[in-house]
C-alpha positions, 0 to 999 in steps of 0.5 A: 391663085390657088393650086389645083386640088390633086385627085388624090387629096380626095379619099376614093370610094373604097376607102369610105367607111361604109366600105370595104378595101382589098388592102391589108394594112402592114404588120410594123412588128416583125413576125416570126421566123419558125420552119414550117409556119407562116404569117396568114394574109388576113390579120397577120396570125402565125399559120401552121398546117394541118397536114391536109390541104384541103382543110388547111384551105377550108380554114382560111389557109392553115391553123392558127398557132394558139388555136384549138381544132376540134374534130368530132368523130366519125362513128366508128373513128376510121377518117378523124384517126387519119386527120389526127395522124395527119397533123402529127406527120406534118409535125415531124416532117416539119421537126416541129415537137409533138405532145400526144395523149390517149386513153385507147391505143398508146401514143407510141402505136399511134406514132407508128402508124404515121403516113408516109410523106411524098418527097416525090413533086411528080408523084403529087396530083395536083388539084389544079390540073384536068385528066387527060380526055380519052378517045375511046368510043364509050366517052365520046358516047357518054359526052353525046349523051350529055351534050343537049342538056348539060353542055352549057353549065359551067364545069365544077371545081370540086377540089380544093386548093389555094394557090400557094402551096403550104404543107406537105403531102403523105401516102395512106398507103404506106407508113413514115419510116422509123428514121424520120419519126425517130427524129422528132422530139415527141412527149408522150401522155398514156391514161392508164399510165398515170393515177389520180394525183391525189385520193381527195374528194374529187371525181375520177374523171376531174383528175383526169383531166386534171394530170392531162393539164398539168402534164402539157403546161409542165412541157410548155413552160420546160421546153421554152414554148411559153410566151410570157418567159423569155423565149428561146432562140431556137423557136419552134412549136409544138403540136398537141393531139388529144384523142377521143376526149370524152369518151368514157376511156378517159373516166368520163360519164358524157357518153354513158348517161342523159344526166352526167354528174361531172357535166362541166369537166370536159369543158373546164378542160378545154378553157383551161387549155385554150387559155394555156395556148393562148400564151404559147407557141403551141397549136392541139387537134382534139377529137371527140366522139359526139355522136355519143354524147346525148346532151347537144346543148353540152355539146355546143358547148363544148364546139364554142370553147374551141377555135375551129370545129369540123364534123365528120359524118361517114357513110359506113354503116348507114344507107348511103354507102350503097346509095350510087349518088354518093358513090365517089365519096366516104362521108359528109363534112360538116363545118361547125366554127371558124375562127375569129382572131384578130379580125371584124369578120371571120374566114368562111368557105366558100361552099357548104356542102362538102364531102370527103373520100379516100383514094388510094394514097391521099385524103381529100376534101371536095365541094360534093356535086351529085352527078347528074341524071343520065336515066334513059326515061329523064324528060323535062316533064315529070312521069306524072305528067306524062301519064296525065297527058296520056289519058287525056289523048285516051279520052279524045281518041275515043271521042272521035271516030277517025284515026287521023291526028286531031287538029287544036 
């Protein structure tokens, strides 16, 4: 007699090809051990963090080492500064070393104005936890006022947060203290600082970029960050900050005219640099100004050449900074890219419609949720109505001589 088949000869369901399994399969490779890193639960790729939880979260738990961050700017470059400033804090608190380059301010007033790390846990807010509710009379009020309309719907999350803590959190509010930044090993790249490499032919803005390029790979190769040499043991990684490429500070045209002459340097920088990262333990925030750059089709360009890409759109300046919808927040953010590395489906988040604010001590990235109208004249009908039925009770109380109700 033949044995039974046991149950579990027959694949399950969730392994058929047409669907798909919450198992991830296993690494046999051994992945590496750098502080301030760790493998993502997803397709196994080194993370490091951004020095924003919430974006970290955003981005499917942090930035992939070898991966490109693109930032476009906010108008007048206030929040993407902070992210950028975040990035390198979490460099140094991490002893990670630092690659900076700029054409504005000089990379060393850009590292002095670092925010100050949290050593503090009970000092952190966590997202997870609800304030307190109050007994005074005015929020008792308020809750009745609400209750008939909006008591069933179910609360908001609007902050985000994963459920393993990764990073560290800082304080706008103060600077990083000389002691801990003097610790970090940091190379520097000021534009003013370094001429053309050579008086040929080529444009001003191609060797830019150029001296730019040669600069991080000569850091990558010396300081033991490429892959492709035998690396050392005493591995760590190395963040890279670009800021404000593009602009016409670096010698470029992008934002200056419809037509640009150069029109391919910015992007030819930005392959010759994922193609460097690619090969290396080594991770770059870049930002850009594209609200000043005419040519969209350039800019897509310029987003598909990088790994992630974020929009910052603040209210500074414009008509909802006064617009009390939009009270409890800075500025809009806008996800233009994620990554796909390693995996048939990319990381997406879970909610489209995000916002930033400032609080006093801490950059944060929410799910925005307008608040919900508590107007004293808000009815289920609409004002349109209620003057159409308005008129028409004029017009049958005139029709009729008795000053009783009429009965339909």
């Amino acid at each position: 007699m033949a044995a039974p088949v046991k149950s579990m000869d027959k694949p399950p369901a969730e392994f058929s090809p047409l669907n798909f399994t919450s198992f991830q399969k296993k690494s046999r490779t051994k992945s590496l051990s750098i502080p301030g890193t760790r493998p993502s639960v997803q397709n196994g790729q080194l993370l490091v963090s951004s020095g924003v939880t919430s974006l970290d979260y955003l981005l499917g738990g942090g930035l992939a080492v070898g991966t490109v961050l693109l930032i476009e700017e906010d108008r007048y470059d206030s929040f993407s500064r902070m992210i950028f400033k975040y990035f390198l804090a979490e460099g140094v608190v991490c002893r990670h070393e630092l690659f900076v380059a700029a054409a504005q301010d000089d990379p060393d007033d850009i590292l002095q104005e670092l925010p100050a790390p949290i050593l503090d846990d009970v000092a952190i807010h966590r997202p997870g936890e609800q304030p307190r509710m109050s007994c005074e009379p005015q929020d008792t009020l308020d809750a009745m006022k609400i209750a008939w309309r909006y008591q069933n719907l179910p609360k908001v999350q609007s902050a985000l947060a994963s459920s393993s803590r990764f990073g560290h959190y800082y304080d706008v509010s103060k600077t990083m203290e000389p002691e801990i930044r003097q610790a970090a090993k940091w190379h520097r790249f000021y534009h003013p600082e370094h001429p053309p490499l050579s008086s040929g032919t080529h444009s001003p803005k191609l060797e830019s970029y150029s001296a730019l390029l040669k600069s991080l790979r000569d850091v990558i190769q010396r300081e033991g960050f490429d892959l492709t040499a035998p690396l050392p043991k005493s591995r760590n990684i190395l963040r890279v900050g670009l800021h404000s490429l593009g602009s016409a500070l670096w010698g470029d045209d992008l934002c200056c005219y419809n037509n640009p002459k150069n029109v391919h340097a910015l992007t030819s920088f930005l392959y010759g640099l994922r193609a460097l990262l690619r090969t290396s333990l080594s991770v770059a925030v870049v930002t850009v100004p594209s609200h000043l750059i005419q040519d969209r089709a350039l800019m897509g360009s310029i987003t598909r050449l990088c790994d992630n890409a974020i929009a910052l759109e603040s209210f500074k300046g414009s008509e909802r900074e006064t617009n009390p919808l939009y009270k409890d927040y800075h500025g809009l953010l806008h996800v233009r890219q994620v990554p796909r590395l390693n995996c048939l489906a990319s990381h997406l988040p879970d909610h489209k419609d995000l916002a930033f604010k400032l609080k006093r001590k801490q950059f944060t990235i929410e799910r925005l949720h307008l608040p919900p109208d508590l107007s004293e004249t808000v009815s289920r009908v609409s004002k349109g109505e209620l003057a159409g039925a308005a008129t028409a009770a004029a017009a049958c109380s005139s029709a009729t001589s008795s000053a009783k109700h009429l009965d339909f």
